[in-house]
N, C-alpha and C positions, 0 to 999 in steps of 0.2 A: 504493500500500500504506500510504504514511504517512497518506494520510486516513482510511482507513478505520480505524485504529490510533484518530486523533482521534477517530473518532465516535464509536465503541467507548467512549474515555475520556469522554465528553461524555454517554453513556446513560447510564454507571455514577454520575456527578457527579451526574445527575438524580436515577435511583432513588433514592440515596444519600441525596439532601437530603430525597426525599419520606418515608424512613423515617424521618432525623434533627429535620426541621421545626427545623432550627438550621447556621446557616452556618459557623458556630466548629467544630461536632461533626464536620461534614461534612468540613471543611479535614482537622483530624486524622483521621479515619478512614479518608482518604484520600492523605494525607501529601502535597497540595496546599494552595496558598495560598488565602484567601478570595476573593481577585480572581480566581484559576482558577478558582473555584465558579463566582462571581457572572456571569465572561467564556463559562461554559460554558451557564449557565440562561437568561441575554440573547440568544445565538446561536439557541439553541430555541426560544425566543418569539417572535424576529424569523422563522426558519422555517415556525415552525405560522401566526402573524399571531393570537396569543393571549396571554394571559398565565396562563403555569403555577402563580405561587406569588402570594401575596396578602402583602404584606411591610409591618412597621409596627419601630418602635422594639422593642415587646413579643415581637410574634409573627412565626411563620411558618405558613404553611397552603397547603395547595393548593386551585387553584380547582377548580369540577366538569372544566373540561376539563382541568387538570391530573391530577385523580384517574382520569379515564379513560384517558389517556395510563399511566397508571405500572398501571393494575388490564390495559392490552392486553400492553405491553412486558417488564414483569416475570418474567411465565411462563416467555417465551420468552427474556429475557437468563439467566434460572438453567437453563434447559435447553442452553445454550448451554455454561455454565461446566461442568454436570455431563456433559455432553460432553467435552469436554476433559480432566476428573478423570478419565474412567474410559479414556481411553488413554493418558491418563498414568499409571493404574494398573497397568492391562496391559503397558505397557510397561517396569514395574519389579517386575512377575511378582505383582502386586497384583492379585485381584476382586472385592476389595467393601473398602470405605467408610463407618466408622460417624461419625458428625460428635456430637462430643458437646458440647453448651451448658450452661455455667456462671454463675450471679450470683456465686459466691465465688472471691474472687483469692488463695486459698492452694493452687491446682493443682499445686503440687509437694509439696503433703502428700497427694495419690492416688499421688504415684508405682508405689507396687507395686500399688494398683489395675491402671494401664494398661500396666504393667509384664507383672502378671499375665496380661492377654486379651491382648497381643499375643505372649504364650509360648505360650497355646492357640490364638491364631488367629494365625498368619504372612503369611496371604493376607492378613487385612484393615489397611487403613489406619487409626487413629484420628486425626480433625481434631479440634480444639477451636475452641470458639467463645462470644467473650461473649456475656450476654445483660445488659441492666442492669434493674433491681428497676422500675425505674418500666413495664415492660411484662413480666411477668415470664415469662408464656406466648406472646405473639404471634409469637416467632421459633418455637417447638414448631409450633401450629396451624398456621403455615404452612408448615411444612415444608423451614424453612430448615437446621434438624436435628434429629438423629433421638430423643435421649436427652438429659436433663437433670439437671443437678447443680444444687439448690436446698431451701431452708429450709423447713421442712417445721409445721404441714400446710399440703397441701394440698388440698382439699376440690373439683375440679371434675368435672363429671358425665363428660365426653370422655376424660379425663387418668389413667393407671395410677399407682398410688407403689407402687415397687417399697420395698425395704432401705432403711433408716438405712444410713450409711456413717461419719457423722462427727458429733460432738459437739462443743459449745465453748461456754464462757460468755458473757455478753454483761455487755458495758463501757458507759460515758459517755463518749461523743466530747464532749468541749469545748472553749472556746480556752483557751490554756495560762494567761490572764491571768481566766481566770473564777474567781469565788468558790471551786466545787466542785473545781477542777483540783490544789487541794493534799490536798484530804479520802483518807484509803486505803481509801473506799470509800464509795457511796450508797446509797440505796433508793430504790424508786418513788416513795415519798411524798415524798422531794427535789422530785422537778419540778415539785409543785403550782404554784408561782410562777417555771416556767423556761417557753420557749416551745419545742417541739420540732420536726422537721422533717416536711414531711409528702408526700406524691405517691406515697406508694404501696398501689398497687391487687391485688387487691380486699382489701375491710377486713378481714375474716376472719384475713388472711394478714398484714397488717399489723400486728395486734394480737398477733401471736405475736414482736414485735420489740418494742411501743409500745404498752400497754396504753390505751383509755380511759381508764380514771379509776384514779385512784391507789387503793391496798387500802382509805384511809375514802371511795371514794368522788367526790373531788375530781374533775370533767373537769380533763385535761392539754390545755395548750394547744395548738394544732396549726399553724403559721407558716409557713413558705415551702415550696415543692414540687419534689421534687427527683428526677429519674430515675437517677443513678448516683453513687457516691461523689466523681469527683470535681467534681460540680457543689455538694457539700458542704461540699470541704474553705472557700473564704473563708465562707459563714456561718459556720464555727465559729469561725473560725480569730478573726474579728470580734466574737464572742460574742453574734452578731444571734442566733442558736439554739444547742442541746445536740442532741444525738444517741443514743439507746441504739443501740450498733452489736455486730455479730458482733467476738469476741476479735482473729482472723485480722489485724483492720484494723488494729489495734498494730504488728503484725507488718510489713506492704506497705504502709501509710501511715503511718510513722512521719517525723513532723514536731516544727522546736522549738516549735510557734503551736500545737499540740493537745496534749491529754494526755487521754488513757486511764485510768476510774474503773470498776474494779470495781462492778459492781451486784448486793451481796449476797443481794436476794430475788428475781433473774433464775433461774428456772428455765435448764437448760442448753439450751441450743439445737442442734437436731438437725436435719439435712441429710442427705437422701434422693436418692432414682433419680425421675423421673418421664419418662412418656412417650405418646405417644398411642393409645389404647386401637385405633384403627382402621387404625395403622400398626405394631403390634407384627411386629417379623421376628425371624427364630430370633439373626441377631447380638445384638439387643435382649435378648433372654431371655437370651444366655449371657452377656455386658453386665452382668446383674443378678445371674448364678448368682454369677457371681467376687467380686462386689462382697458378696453375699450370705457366701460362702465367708470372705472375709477378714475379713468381720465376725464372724465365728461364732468365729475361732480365735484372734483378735485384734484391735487398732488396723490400719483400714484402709491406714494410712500413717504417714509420722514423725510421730505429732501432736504440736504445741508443749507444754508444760508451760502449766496456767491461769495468766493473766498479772497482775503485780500492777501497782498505780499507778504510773506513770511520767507525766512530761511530757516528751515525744519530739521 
């Protein structure tokens, strides 16, 4: 039984690294060490007589027999779990399972959101689940969950937006020790000569965070590439880059190496529902009615008060 327990852990180590393509991400999101990775993906390689991942100082990739391996395994490891979920549902008098994905880490400002759908639905469970900005859809499309909490717009042809749910302004991340970090506030036209952070896809969406070009016009410069805040915080914190970030991030990444700058000519930023137009289920729609509801009659949730300059 205990082997099988290990092999179990040695798929999920695999998958895990094929979605992360980072041995550090992997470790934490596993709450294993990096030698358990590296001791997990070496036993597989020695088993198949292949090598699954393609490793350099810079990068990680899989090879084509790696990507077959995780495009056969995958399916049936998540069918596997969602087995499991759903007698473990049943057997806490639960029948369905809404899994809802977030890029924003102030989830305890929805509270009466989830508050709310679990008053009208008892049967279901709600799960949460990160997503981070550098893939912003790929957890949706494949259906690792069902509804999404993210910054709006969103422009894709497959993809519903339900509601706005939440608003908030959007600040300058910088390192505490930058020029801009004592100002009580900037503008776009600041960044002309900062270098900003970049890796997030697709453009469209990015520019509702990071404009191209400043109001005369200027391109802003575009620097390192980053999938989740915190592969952020040491560029800032270094002052190798600046950052225009959502308010929230004052709030759950508060550090004394960053501080937080008001960005006056930021339009407010708004965060919607989205979800897959060819997976919509009646959970999903009422998911949206409540969301929809609380917006109409109010603040979706405790929202923070707009925040002013601080070095945190």
């Amino acid at each position: 039984m205990n082997g099988v327990a290990v092999e179990l852990r040695d798929i999920e180590i695999f998958l895990t690294l094929a979605e992360e393509l980072n041995f550090t991400r992997t470790a934490e999101r596993l709450h294993v060490t990096q030698a358990r990775v590296s001791q997990a993906i070496k036993k597989q390689e020695r088993r198949i007589g292949a090598a699954l991942f393609e490793r350099n100082n810079r990068h990680v990739t899989l090879t084509p027999i790696g990507q077959r391996l995780f495009d056969d395994i995958q399916p049936m490891y998540r069918g596997l779990h969602e087995g499991m979920d759903r007698a473990r549902l049943a057997a806490g008098g639960k029948t369905g399972v809404l899994r809802v994905g977030s890029i924003a880490v102030n989830l305890d400002d929805f509270r009466r959101l989830f508050g709310a759908f679990a008053q009208d639905h008892p049967e279901c469970e709600v799960q949460l689940r990160h997503v981070d900005f550098g893939d912003p859809f790929g957890r949706l499309r494949a259906g690792e969950i069902d509804i999404q909490i993210v910054w709006l717009p969103v422009k894709e042809p497959d993809l519903t937006v339900g509601p706005v749910i939440y608003t908030e302004p959007i600040v300058l991340a910088v390192g505490a020790a930058h020029p801009l970090a004592s100002r009580e506030s900037v503008c776009y036209e600041d960044l002309v000569d900062q270098t900003v952070m970049g890796g997030v896809r697709p453009d469209y969406w990015r520019e509702a965070l990071v404009p191209v070009r400043t109001p005369s016009g200027h391109l802003i410069r575009v620097g390192p590439s980053v999938s989740n805040f915190q592969e952020m915080i040491p560029i800032l914190a270094t002052g190798e880059a600046v950052s225009p970030v959502h308010a929230q991030a004052a709030r759950y990444y508060a550090r004394p190496d960053i501080a937080y700058v008001p960005i006056r000519d930021a339009p407010p930023a708004r965060w919607g529902l989205i979800w897959r137009t060819g997976n919509e289920t009646e959970l999903i729609r009422s998911f949206a009615r409540t969301a929809h509801h609380l917006n109409s009659v109010g603040k979706p949730a405790d929202a923070p008060a707009e925040p002013t300059q601080s070095t945190l």
